[in-house]
N, C-alpha and C positions, 0 to 999 in steps of 0.2 A: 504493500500500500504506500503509495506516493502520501510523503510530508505535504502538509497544507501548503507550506512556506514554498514549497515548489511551485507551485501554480501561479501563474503572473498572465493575465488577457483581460479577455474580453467573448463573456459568451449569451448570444444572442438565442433567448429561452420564446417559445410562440407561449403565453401566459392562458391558460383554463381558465373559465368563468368559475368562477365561486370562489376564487382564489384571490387578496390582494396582494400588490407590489413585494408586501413584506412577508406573508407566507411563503413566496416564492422565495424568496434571499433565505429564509430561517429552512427550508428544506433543503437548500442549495449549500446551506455550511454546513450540514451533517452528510452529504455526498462528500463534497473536496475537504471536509472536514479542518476548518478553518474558521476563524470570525469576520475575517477581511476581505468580507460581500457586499459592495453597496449598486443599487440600482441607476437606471440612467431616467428617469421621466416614468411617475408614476403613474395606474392602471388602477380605476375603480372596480371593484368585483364582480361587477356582471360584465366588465370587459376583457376579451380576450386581443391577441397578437402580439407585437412585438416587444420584450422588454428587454432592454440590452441592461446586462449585468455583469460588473466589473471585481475582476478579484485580485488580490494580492497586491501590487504596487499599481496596476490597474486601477484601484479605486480614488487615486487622485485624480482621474479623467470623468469623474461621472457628472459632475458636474457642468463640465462641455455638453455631454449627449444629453443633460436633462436643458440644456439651450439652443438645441437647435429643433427645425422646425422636424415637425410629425407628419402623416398620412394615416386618415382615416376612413373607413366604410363605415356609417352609422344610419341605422335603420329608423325612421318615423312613424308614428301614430296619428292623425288630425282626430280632433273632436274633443278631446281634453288634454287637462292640466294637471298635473301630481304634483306633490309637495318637495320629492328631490329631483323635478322636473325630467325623470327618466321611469320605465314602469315599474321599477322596486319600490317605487314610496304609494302614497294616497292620494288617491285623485280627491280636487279640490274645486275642480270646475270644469265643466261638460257646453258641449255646443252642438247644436242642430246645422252650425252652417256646413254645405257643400263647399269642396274645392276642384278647380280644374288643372289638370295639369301645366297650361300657360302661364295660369295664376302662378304655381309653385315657381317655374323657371322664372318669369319676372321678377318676383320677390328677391330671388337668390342672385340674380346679378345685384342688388343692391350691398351684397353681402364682401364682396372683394375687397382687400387694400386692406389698409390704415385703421383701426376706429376702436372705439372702449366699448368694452365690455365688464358690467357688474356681476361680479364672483355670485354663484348658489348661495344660499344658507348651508345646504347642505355641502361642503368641502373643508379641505385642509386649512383654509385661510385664516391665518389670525389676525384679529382684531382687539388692539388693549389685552396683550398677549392668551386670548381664549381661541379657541377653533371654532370657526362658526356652523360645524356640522356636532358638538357638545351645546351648542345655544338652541340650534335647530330644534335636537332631540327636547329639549327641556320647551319648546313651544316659544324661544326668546328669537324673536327676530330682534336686529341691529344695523342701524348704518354702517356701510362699507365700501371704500371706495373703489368706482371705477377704475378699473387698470386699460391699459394701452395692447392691444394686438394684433394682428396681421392675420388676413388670412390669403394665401399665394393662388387657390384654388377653391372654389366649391361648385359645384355638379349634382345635378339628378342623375343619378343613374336608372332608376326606372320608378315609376307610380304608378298605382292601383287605384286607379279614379272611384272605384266600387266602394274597395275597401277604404280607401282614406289611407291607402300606408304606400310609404316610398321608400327609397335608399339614397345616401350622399353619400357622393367622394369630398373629402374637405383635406389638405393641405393645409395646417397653419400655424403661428410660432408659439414660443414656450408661456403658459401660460394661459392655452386657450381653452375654455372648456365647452366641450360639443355640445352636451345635453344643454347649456345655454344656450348655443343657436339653434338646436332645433327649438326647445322653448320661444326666442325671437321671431324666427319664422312663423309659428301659429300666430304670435303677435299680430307680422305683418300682414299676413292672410286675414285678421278677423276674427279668428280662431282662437281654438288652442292646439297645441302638439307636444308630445313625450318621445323621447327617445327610447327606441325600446332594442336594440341592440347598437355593442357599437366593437370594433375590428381595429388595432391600429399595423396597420398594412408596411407602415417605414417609419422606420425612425433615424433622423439622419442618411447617413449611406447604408444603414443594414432595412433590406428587404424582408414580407414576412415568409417567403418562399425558401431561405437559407436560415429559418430560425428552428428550433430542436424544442421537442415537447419536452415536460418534465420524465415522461416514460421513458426516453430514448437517453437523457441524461443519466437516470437512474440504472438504465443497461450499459453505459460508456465506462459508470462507474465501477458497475460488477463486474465488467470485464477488464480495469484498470487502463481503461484507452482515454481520461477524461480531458487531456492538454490536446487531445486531436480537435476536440469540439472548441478550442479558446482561438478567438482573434488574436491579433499584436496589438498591443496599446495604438500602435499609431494606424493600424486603421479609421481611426476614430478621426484623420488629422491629413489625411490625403489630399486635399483641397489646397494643405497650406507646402509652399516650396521645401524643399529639403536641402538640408547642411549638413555637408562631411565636415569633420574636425579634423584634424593633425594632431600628433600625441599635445604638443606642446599648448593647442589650445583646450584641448579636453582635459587637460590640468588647471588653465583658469577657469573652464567650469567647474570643476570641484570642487575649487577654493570660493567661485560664487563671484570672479572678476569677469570684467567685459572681457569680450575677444573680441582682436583686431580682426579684421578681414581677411589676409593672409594666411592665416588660422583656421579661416570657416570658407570651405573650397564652396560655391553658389550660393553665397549670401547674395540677396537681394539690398539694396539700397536706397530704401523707403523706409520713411519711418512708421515705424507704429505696427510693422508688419511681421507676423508670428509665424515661425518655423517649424519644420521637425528637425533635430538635429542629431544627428549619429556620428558614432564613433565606433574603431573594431567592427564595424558591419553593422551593428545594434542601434536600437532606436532607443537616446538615453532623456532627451529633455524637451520641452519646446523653449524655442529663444524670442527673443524678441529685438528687433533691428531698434536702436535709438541713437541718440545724440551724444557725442561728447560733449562734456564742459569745455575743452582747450581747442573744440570744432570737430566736424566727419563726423563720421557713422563704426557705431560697433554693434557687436550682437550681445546681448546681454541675456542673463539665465531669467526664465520667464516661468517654466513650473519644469521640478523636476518628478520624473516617475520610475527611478528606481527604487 
């Protein structure tokens, strides 16, 4: 049996309904049998697909994957309302109105770009350090402020004029919560709407087509194959250019000093602009391209993940 401490990636789990963010990671440390599990961008319980889960010195990245943007399939209901505006909670209010499917596509071009959105009751969100899904349950609604989010994509994929039930593709950034646009969307219809299933399809660069059920993990492990199922840290990071070192500058990363240019074989020379940077063939830090105080450009140590 492979040492916990052996285990260093990144492994892309497709997440079971009934299951949250954190059951997965607490069954995931008694497989690679370690405590050095954290997730990338959590998954309410009745949602299923992608959850990138970060182990070993891995888990200084997960906080990248819980910021970049997602993809998701989420299923709709028209005619009512629930309390945590998806159909695990109480319906709270019902409507006779009809919707046509032109209706629905119009609506949802207003939906692209830029714009706030006000957090559930029902979520993680704290407010005056409480969770407003602990307020929720106790019947306490609370002002809470509108946040800022993007969405890159949203699409019908198909409606059931009969029934009143559709499906969306939504692309959107960290932060966004579906079951609130579909909630929105009934809004803009007139209506009401629940989300009533929802799929996260990508998260970042991992697809849900390369992601491993927990059954499959649970066999990698009993058959001691588990680092075959792990990404490299830097896939996570493939977007951003990459930098070889020289011995002599992978010694001022160590020490936590800039490196000159001559040191970092494809540095880019732009400020502000974040790396992969390797050394020995491995992928040891990301850097970050800035400014001298005496003038020029160095690369400087930005997060390490060893």
């Amino acid at each position: 049996m492979k040492a916990g401490f052996d285990y260093n990636g990144i492994l892309i789990v497709d997440k079971p309904a009934g299951f949250t963010s954190h059951d997965v990671v607490a069954k995931l440390r008694g497989m690679f049998k370690t405590r050095r599990i954290g997730h990338g961008g959590t998954l309410d319980p009745m949602a299923t697909g992608v959850l990138p889960v970060f182990i070993g010195g891995a888990t200084k990245a997960a906080d990248y994957a819980a910021a970049q943007d997602k993809s998701y399939r989420a299923g709709f209901q028209l005619g009512f309302a629930t309390d945590t505006q998806d159909i695990t909670g109480s319906v709270v209010r019902r409507s006779d109105i009809r919707v046509e499917e032109a209706a629905v596509r119009a609506a949802l071009a207003r939906f692209e770009g830029k714009q706030t959105q006000l957090p559930p009751m029902y979520s993680a969100v704290q407010v005056n350090g409480k969770r407003l899904y602990d307020l929720a349950r106790k019947g306490i609604e609370v002002e809470r402020p509108a946040r800022e989010i993007s969405l890159s994509r949203i699409a019908l994929e198909r409606f059931d004029g009969d029934a009143q039930k559709g499906t969306l593709l939504i692309t959107c950034s960290k932060g966004t919560y579906v079951r609130t646009i579909v909630h929105d969307l009934g809004v803009r219809l007139g209506t009401f709407a629940a989300m009533d299933s929802l799929t996260r399809t990508r998260s970042g660069a991992y697809p849900l087509e390369e992601a491993s059920s927990l059954e499959a993990v649970q066999q990698a492990a009993d058959e001691g194959r588990l680092a075959a199922l792990l990404r490299p840290t830097d896939s996570l990071f493939l977007d951003y250019p990459a930098v070889t070192l020289d011995e002599a500058g992978w010694k001022r990363a160590q020490n936590g000093a800039f490196i000159d240019f001559t040191h970092a074989a494809g540095c880019p020379r732009e400020r502000g602009t974040l790396c992969r940077v390797y050394y020995g063939g491995a992928f040891q830090l990301l850097g970050r391209v800035d400014t001298l105080q005496k003038g020029g450009f160095a690369l400087f140590v930005h997060k390490n993940f060893r």
